[in-house]
Backbone bond lengths (Angstrom), bond angles and torsions (degrees), N, CA, C in turn:
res aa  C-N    CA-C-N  psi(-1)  N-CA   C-N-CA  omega(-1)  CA-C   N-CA-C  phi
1 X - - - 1.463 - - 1.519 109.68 -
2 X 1.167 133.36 160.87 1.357 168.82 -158.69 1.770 124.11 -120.34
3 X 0.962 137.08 99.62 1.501 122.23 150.70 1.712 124.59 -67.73
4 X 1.522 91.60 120.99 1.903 91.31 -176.05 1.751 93.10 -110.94
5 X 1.246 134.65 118.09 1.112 137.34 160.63 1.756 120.67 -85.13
6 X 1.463 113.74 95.14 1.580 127.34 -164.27 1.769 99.44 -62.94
7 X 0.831 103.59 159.17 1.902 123.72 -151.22 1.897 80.45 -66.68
8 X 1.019 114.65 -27.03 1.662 110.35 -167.32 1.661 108.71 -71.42
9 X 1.469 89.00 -49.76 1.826 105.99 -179.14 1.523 108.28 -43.61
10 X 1.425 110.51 -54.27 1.709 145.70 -139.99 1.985 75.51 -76.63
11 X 1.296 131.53 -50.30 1.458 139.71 176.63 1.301 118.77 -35.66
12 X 1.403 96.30 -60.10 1.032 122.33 -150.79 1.972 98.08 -74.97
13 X 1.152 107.14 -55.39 1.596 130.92 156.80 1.223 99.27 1.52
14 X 1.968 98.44 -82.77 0.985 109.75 -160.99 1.405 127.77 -81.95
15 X 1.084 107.69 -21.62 1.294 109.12 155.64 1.807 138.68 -70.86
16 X 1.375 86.05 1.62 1.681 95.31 160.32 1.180 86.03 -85.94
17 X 1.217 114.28 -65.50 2.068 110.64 -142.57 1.761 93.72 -46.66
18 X 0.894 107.19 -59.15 1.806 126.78 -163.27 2.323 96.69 -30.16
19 X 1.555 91.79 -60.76 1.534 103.22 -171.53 1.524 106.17 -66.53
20 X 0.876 126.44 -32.06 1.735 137.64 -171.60 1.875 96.78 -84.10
21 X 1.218 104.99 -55.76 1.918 116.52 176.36 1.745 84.02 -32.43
22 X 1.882 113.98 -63.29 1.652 70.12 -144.43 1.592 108.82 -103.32
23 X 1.036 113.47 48.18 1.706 113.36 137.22 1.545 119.31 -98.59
24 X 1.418 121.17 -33.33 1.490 128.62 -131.78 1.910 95.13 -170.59
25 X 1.380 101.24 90.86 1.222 90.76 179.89 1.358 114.44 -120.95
26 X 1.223 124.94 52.23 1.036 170.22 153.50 1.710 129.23 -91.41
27 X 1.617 82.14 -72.04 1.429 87.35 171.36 1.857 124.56 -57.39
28 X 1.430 94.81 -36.33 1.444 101.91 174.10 1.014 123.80 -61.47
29 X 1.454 126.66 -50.50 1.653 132.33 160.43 1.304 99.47 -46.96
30 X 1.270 148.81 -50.75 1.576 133.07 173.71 1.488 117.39 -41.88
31 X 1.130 114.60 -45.23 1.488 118.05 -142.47 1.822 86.04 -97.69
32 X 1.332 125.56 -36.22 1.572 123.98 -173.37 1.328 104.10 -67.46
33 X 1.930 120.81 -21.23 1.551 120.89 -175.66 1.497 89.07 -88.80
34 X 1.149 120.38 -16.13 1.767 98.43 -172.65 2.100 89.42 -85.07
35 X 0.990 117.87 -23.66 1.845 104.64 -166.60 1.381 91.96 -89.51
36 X 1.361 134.57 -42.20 1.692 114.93 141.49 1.431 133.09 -21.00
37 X 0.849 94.06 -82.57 1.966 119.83 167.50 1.514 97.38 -24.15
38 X 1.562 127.08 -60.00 1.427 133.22 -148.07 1.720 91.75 -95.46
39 X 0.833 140.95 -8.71 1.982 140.81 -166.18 1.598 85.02 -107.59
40 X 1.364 120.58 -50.19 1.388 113.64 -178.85 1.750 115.70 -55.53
41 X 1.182 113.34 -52.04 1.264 112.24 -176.98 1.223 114.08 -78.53
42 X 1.339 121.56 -5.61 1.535 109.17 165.11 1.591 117.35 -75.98
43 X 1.585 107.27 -15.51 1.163 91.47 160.42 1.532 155.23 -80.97
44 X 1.241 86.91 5.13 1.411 121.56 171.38 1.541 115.96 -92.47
45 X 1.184 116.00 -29.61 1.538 120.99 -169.47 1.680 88.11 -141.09
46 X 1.164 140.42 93.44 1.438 130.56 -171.44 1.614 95.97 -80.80
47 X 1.283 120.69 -45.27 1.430 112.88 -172.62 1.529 131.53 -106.67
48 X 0.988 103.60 33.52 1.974 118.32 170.02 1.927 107.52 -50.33
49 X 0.904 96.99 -12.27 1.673 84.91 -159.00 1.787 107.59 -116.92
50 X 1.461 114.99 124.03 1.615 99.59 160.07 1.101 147.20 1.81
51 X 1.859 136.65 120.02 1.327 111.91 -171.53 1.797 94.41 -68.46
52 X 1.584 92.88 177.95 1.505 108.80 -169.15 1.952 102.61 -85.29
53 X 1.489 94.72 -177.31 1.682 102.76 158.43 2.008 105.48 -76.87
54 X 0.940 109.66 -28.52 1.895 100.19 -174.89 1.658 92.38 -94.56
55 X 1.318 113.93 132.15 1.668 120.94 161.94 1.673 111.60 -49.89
56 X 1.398 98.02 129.71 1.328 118.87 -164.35 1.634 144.50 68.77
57 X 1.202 93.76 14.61 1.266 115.77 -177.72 1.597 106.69 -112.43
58 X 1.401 117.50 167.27 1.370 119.72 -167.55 1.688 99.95 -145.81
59 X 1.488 121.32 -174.25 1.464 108.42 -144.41 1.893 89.17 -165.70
60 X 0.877 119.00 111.17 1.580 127.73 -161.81 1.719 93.70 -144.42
61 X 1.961 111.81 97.30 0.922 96.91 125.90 1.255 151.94 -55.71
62 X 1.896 114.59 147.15 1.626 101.51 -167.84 1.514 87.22 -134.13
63 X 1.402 122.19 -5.91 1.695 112.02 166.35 1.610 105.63 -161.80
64 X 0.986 123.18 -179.24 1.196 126.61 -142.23 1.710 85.88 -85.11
65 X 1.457 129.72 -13.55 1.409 134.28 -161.12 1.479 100.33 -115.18
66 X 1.266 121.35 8.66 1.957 107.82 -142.59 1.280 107.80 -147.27
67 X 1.402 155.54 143.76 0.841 147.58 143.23 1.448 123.17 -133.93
68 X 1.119 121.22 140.79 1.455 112.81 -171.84 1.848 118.64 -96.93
69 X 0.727 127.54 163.01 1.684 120.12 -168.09 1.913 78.05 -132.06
70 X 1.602 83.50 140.51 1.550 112.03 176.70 1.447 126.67 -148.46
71 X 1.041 134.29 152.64 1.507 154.68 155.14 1.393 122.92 -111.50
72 X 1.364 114.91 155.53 1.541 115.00 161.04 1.193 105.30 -150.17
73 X 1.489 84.25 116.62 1.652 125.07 177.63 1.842 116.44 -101.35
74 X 1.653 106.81 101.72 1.310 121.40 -173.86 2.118 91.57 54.07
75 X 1.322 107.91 -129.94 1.237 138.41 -152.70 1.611 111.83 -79.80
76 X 1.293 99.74 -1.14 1.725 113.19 -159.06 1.723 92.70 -135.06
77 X 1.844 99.05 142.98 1.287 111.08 172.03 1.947 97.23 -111.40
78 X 1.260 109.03 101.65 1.207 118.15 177.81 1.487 121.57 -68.77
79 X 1.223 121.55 106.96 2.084 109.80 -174.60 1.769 86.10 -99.86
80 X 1.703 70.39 138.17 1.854 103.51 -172.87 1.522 105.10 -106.32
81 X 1.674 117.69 -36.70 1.405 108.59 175.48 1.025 95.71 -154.29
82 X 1.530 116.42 163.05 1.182 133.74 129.07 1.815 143.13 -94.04
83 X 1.404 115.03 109.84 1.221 104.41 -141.54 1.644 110.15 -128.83
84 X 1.395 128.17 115.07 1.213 132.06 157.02 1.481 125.06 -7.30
85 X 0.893 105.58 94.94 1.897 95.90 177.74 1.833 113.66 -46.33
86 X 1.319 113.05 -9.19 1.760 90.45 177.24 1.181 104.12 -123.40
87 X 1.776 117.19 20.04 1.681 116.34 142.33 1.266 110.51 -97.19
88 X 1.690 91.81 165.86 1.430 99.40 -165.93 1.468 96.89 -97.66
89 X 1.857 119.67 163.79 1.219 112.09 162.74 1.876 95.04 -138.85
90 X 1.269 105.73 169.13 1.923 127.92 -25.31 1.226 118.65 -36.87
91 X 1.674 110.04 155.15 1.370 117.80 173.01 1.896 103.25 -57.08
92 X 1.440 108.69 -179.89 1.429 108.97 155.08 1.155 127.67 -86.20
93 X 0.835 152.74 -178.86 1.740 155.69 -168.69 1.577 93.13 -73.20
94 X 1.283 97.25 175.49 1.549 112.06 -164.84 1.648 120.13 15.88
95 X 1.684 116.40 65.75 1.369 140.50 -168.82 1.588 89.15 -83.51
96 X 1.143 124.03 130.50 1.826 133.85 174.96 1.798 111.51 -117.89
């Protein structure tokens, strides 16, 4: 299996690292190798984690702040988001 991170996830990424960069930019490079770290090992174990709120999707905390939203599609563990534990997912319609 494969990790594919969808252009939304890849956003979302970076826009943690970006807000965390500017206190602690350090810490941010830590925490983006742990949501690395966690897409990698799902490919090894694709389904460790809770199904999600959307059908077919699954829900893997990766820090006490973070959770990643996933699928697996054929051969590939696709990450769909990265998401704040005190937002909700799915986003609402017209999500930017």
């Amino acid at each position: 299996m494969r990790a594919v991170w969808t252009a939304l996830a890849r956003r979302d990424r970076t826009l943690i690292f970006e807000f965390i960069a500017q206190d602690d930019v350090e810490a941010a490079a830590r925490l983006d190798e742990r949501f690395f770290q966690a897409a990698e090992r799902l490919c090894a174990f694709p389904v460790p984690a809770p199904a999600g709120t959307v059908q077919g999707t699954r829900e893997l905390v990766v820090h006490e702040h973070y959770r990643l939203i996933y699928e697996i599609a054929g051969d590939t563990v696709l990450v769909l988001a990265l998401v704040h534990t005190s937002r909700c997912w799915p986003p609402a319609e017209g999500r930017t």
